[in-house]
C-alpha positions as CSV (number, residue, x, y, z in Angstrom):
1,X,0.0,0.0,0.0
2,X,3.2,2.4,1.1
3,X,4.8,1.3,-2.7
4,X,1.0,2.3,-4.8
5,X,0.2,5.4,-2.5
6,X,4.0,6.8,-3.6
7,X,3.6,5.8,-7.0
8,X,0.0,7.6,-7.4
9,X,1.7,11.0,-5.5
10,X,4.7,10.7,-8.4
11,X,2.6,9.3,-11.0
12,X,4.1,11.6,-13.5
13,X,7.5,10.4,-12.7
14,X,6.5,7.0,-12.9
15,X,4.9,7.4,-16.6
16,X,7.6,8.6,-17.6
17,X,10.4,6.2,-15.3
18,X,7.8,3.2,-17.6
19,X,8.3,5.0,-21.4
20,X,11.7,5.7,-20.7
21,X,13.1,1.8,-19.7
22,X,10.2,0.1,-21.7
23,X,11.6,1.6,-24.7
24,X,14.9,0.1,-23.5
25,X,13.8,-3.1,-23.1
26,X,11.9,-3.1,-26.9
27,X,15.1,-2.4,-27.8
28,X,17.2,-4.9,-26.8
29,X,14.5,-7.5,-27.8
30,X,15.0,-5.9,-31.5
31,X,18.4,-6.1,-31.1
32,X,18.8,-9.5,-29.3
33,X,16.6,-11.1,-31.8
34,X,18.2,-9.3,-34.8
35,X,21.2,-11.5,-33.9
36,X,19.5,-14.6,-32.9
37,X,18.4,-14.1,-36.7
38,X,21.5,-12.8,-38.7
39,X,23.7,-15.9,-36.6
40,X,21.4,-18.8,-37.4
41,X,20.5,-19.1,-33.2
42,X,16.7,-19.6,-34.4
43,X,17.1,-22.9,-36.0
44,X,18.7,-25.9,-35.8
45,X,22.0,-26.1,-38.7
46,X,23.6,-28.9,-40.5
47,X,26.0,-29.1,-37.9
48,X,23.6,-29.5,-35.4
49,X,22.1,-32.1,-36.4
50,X,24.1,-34.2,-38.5
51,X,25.3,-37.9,-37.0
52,X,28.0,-39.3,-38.5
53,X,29.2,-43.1,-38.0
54,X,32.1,-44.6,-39.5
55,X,31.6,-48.1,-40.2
56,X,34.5,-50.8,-40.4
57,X,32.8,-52.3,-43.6
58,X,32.7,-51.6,-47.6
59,X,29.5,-54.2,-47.4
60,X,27.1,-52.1,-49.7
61,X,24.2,-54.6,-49.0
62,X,24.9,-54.6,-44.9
63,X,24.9,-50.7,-45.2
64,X,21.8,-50.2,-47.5
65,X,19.9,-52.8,-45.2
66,X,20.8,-50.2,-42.3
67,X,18.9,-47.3,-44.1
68,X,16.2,-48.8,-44.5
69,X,15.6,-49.2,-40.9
70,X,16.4,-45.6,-40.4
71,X,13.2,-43.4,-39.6
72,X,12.7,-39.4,-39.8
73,X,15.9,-38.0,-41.6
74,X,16.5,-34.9,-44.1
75,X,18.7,-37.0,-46.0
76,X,21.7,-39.6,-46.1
77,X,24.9,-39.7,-47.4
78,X,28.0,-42.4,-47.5
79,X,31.7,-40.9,-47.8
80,X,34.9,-43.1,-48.7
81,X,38.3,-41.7,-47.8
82,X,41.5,-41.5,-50.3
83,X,44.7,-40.3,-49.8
84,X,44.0,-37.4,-52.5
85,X,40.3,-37.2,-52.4
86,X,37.3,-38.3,-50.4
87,X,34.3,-39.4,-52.4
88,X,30.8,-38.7,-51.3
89,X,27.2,-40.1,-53.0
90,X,23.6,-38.8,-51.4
91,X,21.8,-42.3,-51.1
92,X,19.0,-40.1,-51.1
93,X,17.3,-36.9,-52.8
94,X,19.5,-34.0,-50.9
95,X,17.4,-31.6,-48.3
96,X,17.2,-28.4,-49.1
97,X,18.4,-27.2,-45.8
98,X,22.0,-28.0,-47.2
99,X,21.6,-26.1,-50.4
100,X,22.6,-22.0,-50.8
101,X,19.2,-20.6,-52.7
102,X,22.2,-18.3,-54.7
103,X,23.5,-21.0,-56.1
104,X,21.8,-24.4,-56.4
105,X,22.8,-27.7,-56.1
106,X,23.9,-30.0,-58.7
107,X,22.3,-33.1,-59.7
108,X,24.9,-35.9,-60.2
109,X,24.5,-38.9,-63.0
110,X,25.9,-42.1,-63.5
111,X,29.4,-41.5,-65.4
112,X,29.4,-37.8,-63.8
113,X,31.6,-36.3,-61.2
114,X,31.0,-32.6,-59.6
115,X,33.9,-31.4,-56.9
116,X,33.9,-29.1,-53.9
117,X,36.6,-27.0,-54.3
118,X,38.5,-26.2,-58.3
119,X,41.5,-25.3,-57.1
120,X,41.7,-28.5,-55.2
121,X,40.7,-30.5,-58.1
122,X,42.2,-29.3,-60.9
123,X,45.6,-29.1,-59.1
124,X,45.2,-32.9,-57.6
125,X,44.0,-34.4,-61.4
126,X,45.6,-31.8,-63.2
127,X,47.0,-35.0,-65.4
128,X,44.3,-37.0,-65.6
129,X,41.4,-34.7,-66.8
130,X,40.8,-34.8,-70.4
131,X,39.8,-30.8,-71.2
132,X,38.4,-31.8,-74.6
133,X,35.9,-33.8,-73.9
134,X,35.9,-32.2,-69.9
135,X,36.1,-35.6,-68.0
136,X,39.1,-37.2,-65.8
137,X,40.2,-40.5,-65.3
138,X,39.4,-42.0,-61.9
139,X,41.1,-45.3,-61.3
140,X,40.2,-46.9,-64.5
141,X,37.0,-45.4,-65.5
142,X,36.0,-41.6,-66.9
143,X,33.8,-39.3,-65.5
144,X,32.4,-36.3,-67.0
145,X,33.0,-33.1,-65.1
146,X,29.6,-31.3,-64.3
147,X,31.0,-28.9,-61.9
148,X,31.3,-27.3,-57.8
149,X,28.7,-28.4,-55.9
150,X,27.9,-25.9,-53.3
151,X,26.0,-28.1,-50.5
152,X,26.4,-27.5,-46.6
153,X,28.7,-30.4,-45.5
154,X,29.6,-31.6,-42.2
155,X,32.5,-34.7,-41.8
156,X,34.8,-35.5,-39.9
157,X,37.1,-35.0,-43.1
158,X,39.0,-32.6,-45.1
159,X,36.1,-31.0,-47.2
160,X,37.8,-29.6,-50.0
161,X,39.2,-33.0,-51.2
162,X,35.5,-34.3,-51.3
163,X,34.0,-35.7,-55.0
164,X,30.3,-36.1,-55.7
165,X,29.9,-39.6,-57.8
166,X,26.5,-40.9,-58.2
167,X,25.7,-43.9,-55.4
168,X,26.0,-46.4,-58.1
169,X,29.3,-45.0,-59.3
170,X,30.3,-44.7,-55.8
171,X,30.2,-48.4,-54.4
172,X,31.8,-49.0,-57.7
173,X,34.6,-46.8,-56.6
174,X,35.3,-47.3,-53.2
175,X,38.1,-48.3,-52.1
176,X,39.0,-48.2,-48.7
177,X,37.8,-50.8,-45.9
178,X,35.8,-48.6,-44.1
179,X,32.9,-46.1,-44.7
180,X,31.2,-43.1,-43.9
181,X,27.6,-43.1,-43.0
182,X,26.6,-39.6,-42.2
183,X,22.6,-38.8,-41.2
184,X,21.1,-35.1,-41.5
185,X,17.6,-35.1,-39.0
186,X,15.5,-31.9,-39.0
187,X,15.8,-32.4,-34.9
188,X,18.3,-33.7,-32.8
189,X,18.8,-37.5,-31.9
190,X,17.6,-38.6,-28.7
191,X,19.7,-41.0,-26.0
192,X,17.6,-43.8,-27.4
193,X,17.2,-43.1,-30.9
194,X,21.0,-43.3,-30.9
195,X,21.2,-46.4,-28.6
196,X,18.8,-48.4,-30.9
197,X,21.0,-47.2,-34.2
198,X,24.0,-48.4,-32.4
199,X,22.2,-51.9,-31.7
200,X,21.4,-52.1,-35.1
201,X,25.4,-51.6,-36.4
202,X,26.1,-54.7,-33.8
203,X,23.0,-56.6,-35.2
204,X,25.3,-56.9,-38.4
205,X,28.2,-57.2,-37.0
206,X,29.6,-53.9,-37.8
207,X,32.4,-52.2,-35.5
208,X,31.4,-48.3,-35.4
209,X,32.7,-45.0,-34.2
210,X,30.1,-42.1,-34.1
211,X,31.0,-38.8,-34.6
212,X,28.5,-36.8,-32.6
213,X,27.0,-33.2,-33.1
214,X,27.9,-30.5,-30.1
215,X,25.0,-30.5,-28.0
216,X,25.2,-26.9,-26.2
217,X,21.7,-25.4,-26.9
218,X,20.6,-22.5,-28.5
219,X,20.2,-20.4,-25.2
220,X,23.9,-21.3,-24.4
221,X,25.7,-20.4,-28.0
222,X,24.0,-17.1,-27.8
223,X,24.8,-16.6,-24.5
224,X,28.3,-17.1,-25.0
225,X,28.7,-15.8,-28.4
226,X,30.4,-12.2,-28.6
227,X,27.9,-9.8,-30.2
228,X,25.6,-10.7,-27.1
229,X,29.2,-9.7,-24.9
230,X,28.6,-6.4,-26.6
231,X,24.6,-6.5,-25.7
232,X,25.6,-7.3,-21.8
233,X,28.3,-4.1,-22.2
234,X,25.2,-1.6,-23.7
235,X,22.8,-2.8,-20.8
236,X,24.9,-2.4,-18.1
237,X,25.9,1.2,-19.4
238,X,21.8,1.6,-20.1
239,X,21.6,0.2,-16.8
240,X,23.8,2.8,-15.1
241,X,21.2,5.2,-16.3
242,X,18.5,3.4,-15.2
243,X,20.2,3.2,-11.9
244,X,20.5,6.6,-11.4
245,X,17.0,7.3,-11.2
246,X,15.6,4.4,-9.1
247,X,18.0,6.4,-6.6
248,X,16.1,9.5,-7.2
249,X,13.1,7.6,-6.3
250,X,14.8,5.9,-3.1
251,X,16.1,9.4,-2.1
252,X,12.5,10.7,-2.1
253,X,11.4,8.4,0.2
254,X,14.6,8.2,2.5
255,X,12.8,10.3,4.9
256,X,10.0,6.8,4.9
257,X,12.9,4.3,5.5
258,X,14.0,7.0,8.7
259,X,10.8,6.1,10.5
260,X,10.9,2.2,9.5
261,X,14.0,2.1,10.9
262,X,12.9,4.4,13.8
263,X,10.1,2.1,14.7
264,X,12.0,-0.7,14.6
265,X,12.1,-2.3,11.0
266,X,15.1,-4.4,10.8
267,X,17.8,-3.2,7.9
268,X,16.1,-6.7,5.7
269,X,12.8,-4.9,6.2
270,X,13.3,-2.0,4.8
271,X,15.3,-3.3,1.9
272,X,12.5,-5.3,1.2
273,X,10.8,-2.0,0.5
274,X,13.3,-0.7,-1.5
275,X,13.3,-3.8,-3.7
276,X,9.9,-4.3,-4.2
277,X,9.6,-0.5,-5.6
278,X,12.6,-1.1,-7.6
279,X,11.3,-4.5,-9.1
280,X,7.9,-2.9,-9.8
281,X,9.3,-0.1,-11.9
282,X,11.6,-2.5,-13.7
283,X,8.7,-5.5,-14.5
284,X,6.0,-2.5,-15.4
285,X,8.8,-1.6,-17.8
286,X,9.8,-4.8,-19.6
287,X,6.0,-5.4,-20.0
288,X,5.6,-2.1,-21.8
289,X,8.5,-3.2,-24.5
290,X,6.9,-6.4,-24.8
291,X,3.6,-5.0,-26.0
292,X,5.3,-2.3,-28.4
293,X,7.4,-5.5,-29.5
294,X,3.9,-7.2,-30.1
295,X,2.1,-4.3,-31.2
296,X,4.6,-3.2,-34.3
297,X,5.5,-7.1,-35.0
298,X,1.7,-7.4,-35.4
299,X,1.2,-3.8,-37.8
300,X,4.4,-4.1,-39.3
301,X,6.0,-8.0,-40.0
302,X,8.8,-7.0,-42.7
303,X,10.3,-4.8,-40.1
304,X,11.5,-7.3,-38.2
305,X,14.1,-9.9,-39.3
306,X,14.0,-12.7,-36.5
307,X,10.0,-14.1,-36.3
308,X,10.4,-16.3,-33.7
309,X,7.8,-15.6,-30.7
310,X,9.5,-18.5,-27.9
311,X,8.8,-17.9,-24.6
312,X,12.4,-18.3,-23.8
313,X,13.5,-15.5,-25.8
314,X,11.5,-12.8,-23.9
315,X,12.3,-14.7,-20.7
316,X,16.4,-14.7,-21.5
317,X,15.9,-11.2,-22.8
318,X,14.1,-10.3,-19.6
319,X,16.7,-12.4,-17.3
320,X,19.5,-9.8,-18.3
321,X,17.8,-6.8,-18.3
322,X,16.9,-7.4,-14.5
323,X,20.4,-9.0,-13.8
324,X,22.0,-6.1,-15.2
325,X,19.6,-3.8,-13.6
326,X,19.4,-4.6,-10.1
327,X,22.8,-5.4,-9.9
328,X,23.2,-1.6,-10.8
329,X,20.7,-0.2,-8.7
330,X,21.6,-2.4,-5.9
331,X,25.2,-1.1,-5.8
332,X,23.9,2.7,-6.1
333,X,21.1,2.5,-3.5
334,X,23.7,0.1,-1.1
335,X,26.3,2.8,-1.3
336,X,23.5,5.7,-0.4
337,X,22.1,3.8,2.0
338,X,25.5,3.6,4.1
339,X,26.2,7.1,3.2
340,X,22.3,8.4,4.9
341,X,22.7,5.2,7.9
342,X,19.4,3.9,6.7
């Protein structure tokens, strides 16, 4: 009652203490999600999701047989290693997750052969391509050259050595003892999807070694990642600010907290007090950036890049802004507290 009769006497104040900071806080949830956006935070990438296994066999009928009892994936691909090159084959039709709208992907024939990086290739077969007829000479068979293939890989290989055959072409040409099957989900494997996979490697007698995707969420890699460093430094500084005129408010009511303490309220007590009008100001703040974040995502969609609407990006966004702020405050109205023996 205290906090709501001292807001309705500085009403004014208030207003304008709630337009000030909630414009702040729409603010950094542009900002915030603008690089959730431009860095890829709001889905899940290749990298994310891709499970790769290297199987100790060459068996194409033991692999094949294992794909078919694979369930719920973008697409699946099968890698042999060379000393000078690594061939790769899609064993089926490539997600468009992995292809660059700019430049789309190439569709690879029996008797073709597309490469990853030109420099690489032409400098590694630089005797063996025919440029009359635009093939080279793999082993003991010809391939036509079609071209780059600009797809989003990720193996646990050197990717600019990597050549596209077609699957048929490619059990023909592989050579090494041991392959790679790599799996690209549109979510991430659970404990027990991968548990059952494994089984199903040791059903046909297969030795295996996975090579698993990172598994640090979304909140964590934008946590950690540096333009959000540079979002904590322009909060606390905002902060600062904001800061500065919760102690204005405190300061007004020091003469309240005399009397408290005069009547007996312990030094928790009155703190109590301080944080609860500090805490009001700040959530009555946040929640008018939120609806002007609603409001002009609602009137106006092309303005805003990221589209995502998660609870848990308002409630991170909101965790930092109070961090930041009461941490602030805090240390101002601590060090005026001391100074006034209240």
């Amino acid at each position: 009652m205290l906090l709501l009769s001292y807001v309705k006497k500085h009403l004014f104040l208030h207003v304008v203490s709630f337009v000030m900071y909630g414009a702040l806080f729409f603010l950094m949830l542009l900002v915030i999600g603008e690089i959730i956006y431009e860095n890829g935070y709001d889905h899940l990438s290749v990298e994310d999701t891709t499970y790769t296994f290297r199987l100790y066999t060459n068996d194409r009928q033991k692999t094949e047989s294992i794909i078919k009892s694979i369930d719920n994936y973008s697409d699946i691909l099968v890698a042999s290693e060379n000393e000078d090159y690594i061939l790769v084959s899609f064993l089926t039709q490539v997600s468009n997750e992995r292809t660059d709208d700019m430049v789309p992907s190439l569709h690879v024939n029996p008797g073709e052969i597309a490469y990853n990086s030109q420099l690489y290739f032409y400098d590694v077969f630089d005797e063996a391509i025919d440029s009359n007829n635009n093939a080279v000479l793999l082993g003991d068979q010809e391939f036509e050259i079609v071209g780059r293939q600009s797809l989003g890989l990720y193996l646990p290989v050197e990717l600019w050595k990597v050549l596209y055959l077609n699957s048929e072409d490619f059990w023909n040409m592989a050579s090494s003892d041991n392959i790679l099957l790599s799996i690209y989900k549109d979510e991430r494997m659970s404990d027990s999807e991968l548990e059952v996979l494994n089984n199903l490697f040791a059903d046909n007698d297969i030795t295996s070694v996975n090579y698993l995707p990172d598994r640090k969420t979304s909140a964590s890699r934008i946590i950690s990642s540096d333009e959000v460093r540079l979002i904590y430094i322009m909060v606390l500084l905002s902060c600062l600010c904001y800061a500065r005129l919760m102690l204005m408010l405190i300061v007004n009511r020091s003469d309240e907290y005399r009397i408290m303490r005069y009547c007996g309220a312990n030094k928790i007590r009155v703190a109590r007090y301080i944080f609860n009008h500090v805490l009001f100001v700040l959530i009555l703040s946040a929640f008018c950036g939120t609806v002007l974040y609603w409001v002009i995502a609602a009137f106006s969609s092309d303005l805003f890049s990221y589209g995502g609407s998660a609870f848990a990006f308002y409630l991170l966004v909101l965790a930092g802004y109070l961090a930041a702020a009461l941490m602030t405050s805090g240390l101002f109205i601590l060090a005026k507290a001391a100074k006034d023996g209240y």
